[in-house]
ZAKOLKE-507326 format. One record per residue (C-alpha): residue in one letter; x, y, z. Coordinates in nm, 3 decimals, padded with zeros to 5 digits. Layout:
<recs>
+------+---------+---------+---------+
| type |       x |       y |       z |
+------+---------+---------+---------+
|    A |       X |       Y |       Z |
...
+------+---------+---------+---------+
</recs>
This chain:
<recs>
+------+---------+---------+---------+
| type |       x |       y |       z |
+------+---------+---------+---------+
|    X |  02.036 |  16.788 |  02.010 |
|    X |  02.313 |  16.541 |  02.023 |
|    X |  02.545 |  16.446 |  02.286 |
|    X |  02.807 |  16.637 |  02.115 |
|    X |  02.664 |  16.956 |  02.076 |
|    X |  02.520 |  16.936 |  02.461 |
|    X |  02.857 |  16.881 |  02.564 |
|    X |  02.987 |  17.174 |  02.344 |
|    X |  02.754 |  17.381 |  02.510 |
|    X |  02.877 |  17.322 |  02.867 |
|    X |  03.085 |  17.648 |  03.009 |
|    X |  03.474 |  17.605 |  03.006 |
|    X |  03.637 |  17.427 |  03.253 |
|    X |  03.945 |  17.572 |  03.376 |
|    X |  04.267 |  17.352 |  03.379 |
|    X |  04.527 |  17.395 |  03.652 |
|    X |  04.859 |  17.498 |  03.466 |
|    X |  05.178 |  17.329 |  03.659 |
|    X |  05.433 |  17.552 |  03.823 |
|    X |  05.703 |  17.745 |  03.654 |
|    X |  06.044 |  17.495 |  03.644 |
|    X |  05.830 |  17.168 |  03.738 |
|    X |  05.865 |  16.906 |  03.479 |
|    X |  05.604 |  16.733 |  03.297 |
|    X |  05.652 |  16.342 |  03.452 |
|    X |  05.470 |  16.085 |  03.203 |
|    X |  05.206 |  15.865 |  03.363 |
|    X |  05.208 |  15.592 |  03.561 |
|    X |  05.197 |  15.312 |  03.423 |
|    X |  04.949 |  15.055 |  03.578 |
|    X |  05.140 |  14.755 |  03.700 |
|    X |  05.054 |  14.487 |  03.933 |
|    X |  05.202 |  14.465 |  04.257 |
|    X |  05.424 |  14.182 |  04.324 |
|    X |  05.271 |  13.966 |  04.604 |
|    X |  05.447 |  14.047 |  04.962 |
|    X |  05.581 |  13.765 |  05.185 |
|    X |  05.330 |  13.864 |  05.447 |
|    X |  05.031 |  13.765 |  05.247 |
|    X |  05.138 |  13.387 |  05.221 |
|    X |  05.100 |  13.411 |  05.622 |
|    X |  04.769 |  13.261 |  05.721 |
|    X |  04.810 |  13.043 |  05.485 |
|    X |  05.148 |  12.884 |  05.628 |
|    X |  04.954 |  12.957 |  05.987 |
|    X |  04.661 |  12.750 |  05.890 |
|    X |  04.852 |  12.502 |  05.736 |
|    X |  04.933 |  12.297 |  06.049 |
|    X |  04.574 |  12.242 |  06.087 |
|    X |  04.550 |  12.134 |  05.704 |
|    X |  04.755 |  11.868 |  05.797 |
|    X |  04.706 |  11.763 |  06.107 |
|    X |  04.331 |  11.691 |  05.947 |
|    X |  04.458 |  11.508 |  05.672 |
|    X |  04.677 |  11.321 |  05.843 |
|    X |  04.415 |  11.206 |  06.144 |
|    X |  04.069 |  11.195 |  05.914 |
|    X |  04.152 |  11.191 |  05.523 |
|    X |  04.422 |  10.946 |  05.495 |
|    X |  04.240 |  10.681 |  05.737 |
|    X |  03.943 |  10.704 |  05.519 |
|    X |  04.119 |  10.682 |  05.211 |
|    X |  04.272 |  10.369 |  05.311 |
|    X |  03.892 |  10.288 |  05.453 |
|    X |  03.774 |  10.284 |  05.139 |
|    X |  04.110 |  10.097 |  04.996 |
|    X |  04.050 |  09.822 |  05.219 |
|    X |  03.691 |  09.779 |  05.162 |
|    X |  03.793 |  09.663 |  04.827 |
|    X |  04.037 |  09.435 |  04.962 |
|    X |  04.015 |  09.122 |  05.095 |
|    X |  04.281 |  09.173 |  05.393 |
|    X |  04.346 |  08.905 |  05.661 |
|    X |  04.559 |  08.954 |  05.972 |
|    X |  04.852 |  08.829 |  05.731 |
|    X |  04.831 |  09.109 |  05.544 |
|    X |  04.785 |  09.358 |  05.805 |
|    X |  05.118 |  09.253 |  06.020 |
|    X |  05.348 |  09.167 |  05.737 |
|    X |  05.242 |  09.404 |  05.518 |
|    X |  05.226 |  09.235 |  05.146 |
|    X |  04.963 |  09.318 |  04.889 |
|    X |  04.589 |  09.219 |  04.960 |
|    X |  04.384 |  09.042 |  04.723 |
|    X |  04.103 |  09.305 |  04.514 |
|    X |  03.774 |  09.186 |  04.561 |
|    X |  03.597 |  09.496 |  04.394 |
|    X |  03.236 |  09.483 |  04.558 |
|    X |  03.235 |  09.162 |  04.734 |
|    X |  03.266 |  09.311 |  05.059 |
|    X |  02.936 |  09.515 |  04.989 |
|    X |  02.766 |  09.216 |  04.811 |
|    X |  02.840 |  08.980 |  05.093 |
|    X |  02.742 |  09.270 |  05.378 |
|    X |  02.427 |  09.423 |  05.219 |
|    X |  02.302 |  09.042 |  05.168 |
|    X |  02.328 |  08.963 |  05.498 |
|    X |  02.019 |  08.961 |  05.733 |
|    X |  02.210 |  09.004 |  06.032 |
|    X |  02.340 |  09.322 |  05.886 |
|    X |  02.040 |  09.475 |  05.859 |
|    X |  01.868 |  09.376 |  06.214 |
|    X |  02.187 |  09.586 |  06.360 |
|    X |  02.106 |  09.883 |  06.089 |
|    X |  01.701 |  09.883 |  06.237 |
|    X |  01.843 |  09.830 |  06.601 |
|    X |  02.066 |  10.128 |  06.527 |
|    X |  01.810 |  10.347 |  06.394 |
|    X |  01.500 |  10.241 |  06.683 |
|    X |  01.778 |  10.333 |  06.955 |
|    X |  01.914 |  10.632 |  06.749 |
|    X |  01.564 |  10.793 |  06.724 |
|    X |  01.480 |  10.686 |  07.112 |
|    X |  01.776 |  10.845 |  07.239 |
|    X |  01.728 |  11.176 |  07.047 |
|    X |  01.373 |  11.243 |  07.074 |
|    X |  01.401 |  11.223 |  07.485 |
|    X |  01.739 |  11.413 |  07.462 |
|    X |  01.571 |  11.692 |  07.296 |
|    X |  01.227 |  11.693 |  07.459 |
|    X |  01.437 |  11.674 |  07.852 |
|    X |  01.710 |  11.904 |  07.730 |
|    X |  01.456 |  12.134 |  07.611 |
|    X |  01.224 |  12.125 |  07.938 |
|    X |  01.487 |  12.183 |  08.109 |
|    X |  01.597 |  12.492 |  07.934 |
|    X |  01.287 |  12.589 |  07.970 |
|    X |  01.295 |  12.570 |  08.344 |
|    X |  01.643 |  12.696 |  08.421 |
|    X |  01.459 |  13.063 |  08.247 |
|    X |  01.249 |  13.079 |  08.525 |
|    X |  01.545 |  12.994 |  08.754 |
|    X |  01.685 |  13.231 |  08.978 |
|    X |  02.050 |  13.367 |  08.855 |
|    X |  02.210 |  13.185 |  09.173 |
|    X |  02.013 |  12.806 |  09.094 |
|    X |  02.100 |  12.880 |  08.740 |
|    X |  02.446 |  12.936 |  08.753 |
|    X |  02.421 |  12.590 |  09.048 |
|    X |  02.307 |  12.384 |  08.788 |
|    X |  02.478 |  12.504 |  08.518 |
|    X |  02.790 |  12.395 |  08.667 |
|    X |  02.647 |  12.066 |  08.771 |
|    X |  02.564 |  11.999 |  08.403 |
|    X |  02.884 |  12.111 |  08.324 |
|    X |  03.015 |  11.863 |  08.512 |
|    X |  02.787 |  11.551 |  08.392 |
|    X |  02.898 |  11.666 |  08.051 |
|    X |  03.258 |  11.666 |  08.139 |
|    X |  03.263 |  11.366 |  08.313 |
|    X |  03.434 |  11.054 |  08.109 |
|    X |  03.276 |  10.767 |  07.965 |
|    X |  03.416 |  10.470 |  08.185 |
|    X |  03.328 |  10.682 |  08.514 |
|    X |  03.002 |  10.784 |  08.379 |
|    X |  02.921 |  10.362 |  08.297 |
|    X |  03.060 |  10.260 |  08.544 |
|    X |  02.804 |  10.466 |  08.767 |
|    X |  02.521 |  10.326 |  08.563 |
|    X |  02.655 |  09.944 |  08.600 |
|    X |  02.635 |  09.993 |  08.999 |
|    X |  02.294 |  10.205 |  08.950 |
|    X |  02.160 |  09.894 |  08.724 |
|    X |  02.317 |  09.606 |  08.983 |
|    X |  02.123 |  09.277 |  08.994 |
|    X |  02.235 |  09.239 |  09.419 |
|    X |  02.366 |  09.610 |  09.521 |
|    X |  02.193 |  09.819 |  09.275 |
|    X |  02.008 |  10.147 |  09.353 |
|    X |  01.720 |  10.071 |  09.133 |
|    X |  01.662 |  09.732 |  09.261 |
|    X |  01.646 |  09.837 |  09.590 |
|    X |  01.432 |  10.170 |  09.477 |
|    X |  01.187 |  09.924 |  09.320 |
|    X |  01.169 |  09.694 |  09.624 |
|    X |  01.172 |  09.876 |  09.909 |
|    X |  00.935 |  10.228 |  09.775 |
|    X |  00.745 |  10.104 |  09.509 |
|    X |  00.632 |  09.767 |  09.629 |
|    X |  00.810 |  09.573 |  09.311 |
|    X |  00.954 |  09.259 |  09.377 |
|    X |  01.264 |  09.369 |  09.169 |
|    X |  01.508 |  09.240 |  09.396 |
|    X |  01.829 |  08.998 |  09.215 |
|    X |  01.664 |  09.137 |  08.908 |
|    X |  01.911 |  09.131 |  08.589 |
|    X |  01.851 |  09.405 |  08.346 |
|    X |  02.029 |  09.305 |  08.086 |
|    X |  01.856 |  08.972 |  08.062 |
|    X |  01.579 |  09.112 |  07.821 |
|    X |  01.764 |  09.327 |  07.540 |
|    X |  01.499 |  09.591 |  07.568 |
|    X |  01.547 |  09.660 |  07.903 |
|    X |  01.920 |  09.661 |  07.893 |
|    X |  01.873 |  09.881 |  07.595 |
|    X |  01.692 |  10.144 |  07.821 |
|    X |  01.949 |  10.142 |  08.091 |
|    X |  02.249 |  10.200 |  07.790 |
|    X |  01.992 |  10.498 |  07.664 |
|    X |  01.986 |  10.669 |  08.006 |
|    X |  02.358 |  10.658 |  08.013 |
|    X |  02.362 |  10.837 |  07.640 |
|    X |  02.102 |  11.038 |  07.744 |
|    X |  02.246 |  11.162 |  08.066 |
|    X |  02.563 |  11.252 |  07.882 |
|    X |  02.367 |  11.448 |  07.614 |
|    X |  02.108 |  11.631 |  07.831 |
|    X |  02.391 |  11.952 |  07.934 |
|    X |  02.476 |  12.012 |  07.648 |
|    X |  02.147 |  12.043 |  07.420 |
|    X |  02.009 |  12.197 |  07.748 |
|    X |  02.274 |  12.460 |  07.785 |
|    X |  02.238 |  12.535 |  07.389 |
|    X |  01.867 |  12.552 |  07.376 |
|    X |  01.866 |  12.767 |  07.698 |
|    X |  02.146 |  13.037 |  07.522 |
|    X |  01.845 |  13.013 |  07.184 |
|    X |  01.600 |  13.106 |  07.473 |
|    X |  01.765 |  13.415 |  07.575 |
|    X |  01.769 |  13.564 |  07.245 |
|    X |  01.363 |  13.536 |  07.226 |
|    X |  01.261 |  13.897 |  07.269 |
|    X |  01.078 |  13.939 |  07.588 |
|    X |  00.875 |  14.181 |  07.465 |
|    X |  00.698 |  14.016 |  07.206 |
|    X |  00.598 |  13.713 |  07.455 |
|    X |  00.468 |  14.005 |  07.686 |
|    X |  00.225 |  14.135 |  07.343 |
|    X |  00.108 |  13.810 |  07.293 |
|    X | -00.001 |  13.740 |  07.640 |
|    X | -00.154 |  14.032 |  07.637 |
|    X | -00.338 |  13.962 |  07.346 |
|    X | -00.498 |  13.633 |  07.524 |
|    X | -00.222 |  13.419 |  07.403 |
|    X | -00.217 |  13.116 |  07.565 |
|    X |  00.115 |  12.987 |  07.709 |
|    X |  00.131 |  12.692 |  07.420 |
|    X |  00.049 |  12.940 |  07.157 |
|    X |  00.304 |  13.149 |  07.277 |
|    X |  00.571 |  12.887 |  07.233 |
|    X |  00.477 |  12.792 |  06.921 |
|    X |  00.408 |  13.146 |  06.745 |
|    X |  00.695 |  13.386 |  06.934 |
|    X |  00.934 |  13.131 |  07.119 |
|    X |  01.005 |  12.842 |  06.883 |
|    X |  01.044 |  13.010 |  06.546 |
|    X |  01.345 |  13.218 |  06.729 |
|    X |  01.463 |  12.851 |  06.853 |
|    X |  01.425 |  12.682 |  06.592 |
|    X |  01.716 |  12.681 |  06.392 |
|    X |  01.911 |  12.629 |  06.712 |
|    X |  01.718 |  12.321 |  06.787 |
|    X |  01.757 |  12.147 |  06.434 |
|    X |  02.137 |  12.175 |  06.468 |
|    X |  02.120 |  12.051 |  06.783 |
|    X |  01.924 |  11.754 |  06.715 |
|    X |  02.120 |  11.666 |  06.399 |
|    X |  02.460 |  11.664 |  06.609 |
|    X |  02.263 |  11.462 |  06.814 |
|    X |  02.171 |  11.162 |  06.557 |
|    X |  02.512 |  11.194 |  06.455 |
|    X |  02.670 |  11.114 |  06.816 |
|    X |  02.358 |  10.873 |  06.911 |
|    X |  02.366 |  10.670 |  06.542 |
|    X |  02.785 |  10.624 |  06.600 |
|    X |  02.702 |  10.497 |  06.997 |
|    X |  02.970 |  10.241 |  07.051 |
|    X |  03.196 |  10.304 |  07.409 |
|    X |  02.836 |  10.339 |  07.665 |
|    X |  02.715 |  10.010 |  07.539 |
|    X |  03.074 |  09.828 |  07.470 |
|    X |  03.144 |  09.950 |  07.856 |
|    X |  02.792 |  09.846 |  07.983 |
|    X |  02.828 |  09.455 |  07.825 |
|    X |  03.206 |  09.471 |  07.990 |
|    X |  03.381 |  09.490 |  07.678 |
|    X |  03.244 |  09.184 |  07.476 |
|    X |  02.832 |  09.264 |  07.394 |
|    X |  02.570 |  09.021 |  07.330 |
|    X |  02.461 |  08.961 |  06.961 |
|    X |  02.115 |  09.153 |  07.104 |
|    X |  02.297 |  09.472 |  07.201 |
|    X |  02.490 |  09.468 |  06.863 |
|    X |  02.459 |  09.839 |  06.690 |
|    X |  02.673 |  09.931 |  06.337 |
|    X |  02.951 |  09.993 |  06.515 |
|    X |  02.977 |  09.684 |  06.761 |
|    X |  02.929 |  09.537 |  06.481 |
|    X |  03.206 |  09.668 |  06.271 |
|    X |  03.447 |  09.659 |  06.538 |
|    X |  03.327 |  09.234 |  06.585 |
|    X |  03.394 |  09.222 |  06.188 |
|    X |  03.679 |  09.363 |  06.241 |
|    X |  03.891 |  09.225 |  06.556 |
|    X |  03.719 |  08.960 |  06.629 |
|    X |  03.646 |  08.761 |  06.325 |
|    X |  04.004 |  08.901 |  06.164 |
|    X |  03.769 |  09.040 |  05.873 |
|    X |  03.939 |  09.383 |  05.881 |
|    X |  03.807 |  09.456 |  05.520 |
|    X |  03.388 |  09.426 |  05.593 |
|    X |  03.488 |  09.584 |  05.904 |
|    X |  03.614 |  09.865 |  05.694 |
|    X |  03.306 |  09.802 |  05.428 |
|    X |  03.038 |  09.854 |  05.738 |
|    X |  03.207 |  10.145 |  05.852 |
|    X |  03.212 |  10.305 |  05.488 |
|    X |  02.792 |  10.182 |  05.454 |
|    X |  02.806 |  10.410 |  05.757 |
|    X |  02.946 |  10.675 |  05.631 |
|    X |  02.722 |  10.669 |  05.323 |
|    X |  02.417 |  10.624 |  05.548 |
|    X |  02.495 |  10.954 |  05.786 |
|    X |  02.628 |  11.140 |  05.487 |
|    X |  02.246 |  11.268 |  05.405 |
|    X |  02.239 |  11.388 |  05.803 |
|    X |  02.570 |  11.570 |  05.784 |
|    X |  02.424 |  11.743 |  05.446 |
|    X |  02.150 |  11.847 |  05.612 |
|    X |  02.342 |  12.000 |  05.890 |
|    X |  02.569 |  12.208 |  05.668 |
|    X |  02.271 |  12.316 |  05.483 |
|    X |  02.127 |  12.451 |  05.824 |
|    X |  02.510 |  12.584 |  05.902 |
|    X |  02.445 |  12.790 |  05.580 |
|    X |  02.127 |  12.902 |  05.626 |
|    X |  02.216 |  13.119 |  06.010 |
|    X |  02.538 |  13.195 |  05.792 |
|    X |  02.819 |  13.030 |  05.998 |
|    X |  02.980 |  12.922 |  05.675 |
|    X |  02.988 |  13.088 |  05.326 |
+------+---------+---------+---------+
</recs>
């Protein structure tokens, strides 16, 4: 049987007849509907924004990259005429320098240093404030609140006193409770130890916030499941690892990659610490763009370093998009 006798088969279906005196109306015809005014609005809302962005990040880095193709002196800067192109000079002259790339290895020892003891204290002490009771938790949530919101110069300047060859805290810590002649001691003497006073200061300054974030990732771990595993004869490491960190996880790899962005572009704790003008030792990328820059009147390696930058965090902020897809907090 076909289609078309199947269908002939099926029982009449009644049609409706129109009332007496109505008038058959032809169809509608199917037209589009022009646009109204009010669906342009978020875009004219959002447009601001759009601009405010271009104007403060994507024009500066266009004329980054203009520059770093240009040989321009402080003539050209203040009156303005046409710089010489050098095409890759900058680059050539830069990458084949092996000052260049002490400050790169420099950048990246202090850049892991500082985020591997931000995560592990800021994730201890998540860990702790859980076990808190509401009333201490909410105590030193504010005071981390307050570290985190306190600015830079205050914050180093706190650390310079703390770090004091003749009136500092830790001199006198050493000296008088530990039994360390530390006394007159200059920290900054030996780069590796001024280099662990600068850390503390990033580190302080990190510590609320990965510890606040990682502590909100904590609450979500259902308390249930850590109860089953105990009582299974889970031990308190194998709970972490099999129930608590797979629910923290994703939390704690943005975290950390926000982190090696912020800790890799360090510039204002250790420009402050070295008042203003640092040693060729405490030189990261950019102290050392910003020397290149205003102090040897080479604005265009200046802007060539900062660009290498750029290239050289661009595989971090990838990664950090690809996790921002991935909990779906961009399509």
């Amino acid at each position: 049987m076909s289609a078309a006798d199947m269908k002939a088969a099926d029982p009449p279906v009644s049609v409706p007849r129109a009332p007496e005196g109505a008038e058959s109306r032809p169809p509608k015809s199917v037209t589009r509907k022009p646009r109204k005014a009010g669906a342009l609005l978020p875009y004219l809302l959002i447009a601001p924004a759009f601009i405010a962005i271009a104007a403060v990040f994507v024009w500066p880095f266009i004329k980054t990259v203009i520059m770093s193709f240009q040989d321009v002196g402080r003539r050209e800067l203040w009156s303005g005429s046409a710089a010489p192109w050098v095409g890759f000079d900058q680059f050539t002259d830069i990458l084949g320098d092996g000052e260049f790339w002490d400050v790169v290895w420099r950048t990246i020892i202090f850049m892991v240093v500082c985020v591997a003891v931000t995560m592990a204290g800021g994730l201890g002490l998540s860990m702790i404030m859980q076990r808190m009771s509401t009333w201490v938790r909410l105590l030193l949530t504010a005071a981390l609140v307050a570290a985190w919101s306190m600015p830079l110069l205050v914050a180093t300047s706190i650390f310079r006193w703390f770090a004091d060859s003749d009136y500092g805290v830790l001199n006198m810590v050493l000296t008088k409770y530990l039994g360390i002649d530390a006394q007159g001691h200059n920290w900054f003497l030996d780069p590796k130890q001024g280099f662990v006073i600068i850390g503390a200061v990033v580190v302080w300054g990190a510590i609320p916030f990965v510890s606040v974030t990682l502590y909100a990732a904590l609450t979500q771990v259902p308390k249930e499941l850590e109860e089953a595993a105990s009582l299974d004869g889970a031990s308190v490491p194998g709970i972490f690892r099999y129930v608590t960190w797979p629910v923290i996880k994703p939390v704690f790899q943005m975290v950390a990659t926000l982190s090696v962005l912020w800790d890799f572009n360090v510039f204002g704790q250790i420009f402050l610490m070295r008042g203003n003008k640092p040693e060729p030792e405490y030189s990261v990328l950019g102290i050392y763009s910003f020397e290149k820059a205003f102090e040897s009147n080479s604005f265009s390696q200046g802007a060539a370093i900062s660009l290498i930058t750029v290239l050289l965090l661009s595989g971090v902020a990838v990664y950090y998009l690809r996790q921002l897809l991935k909990i779906g907090e961009v399509e």
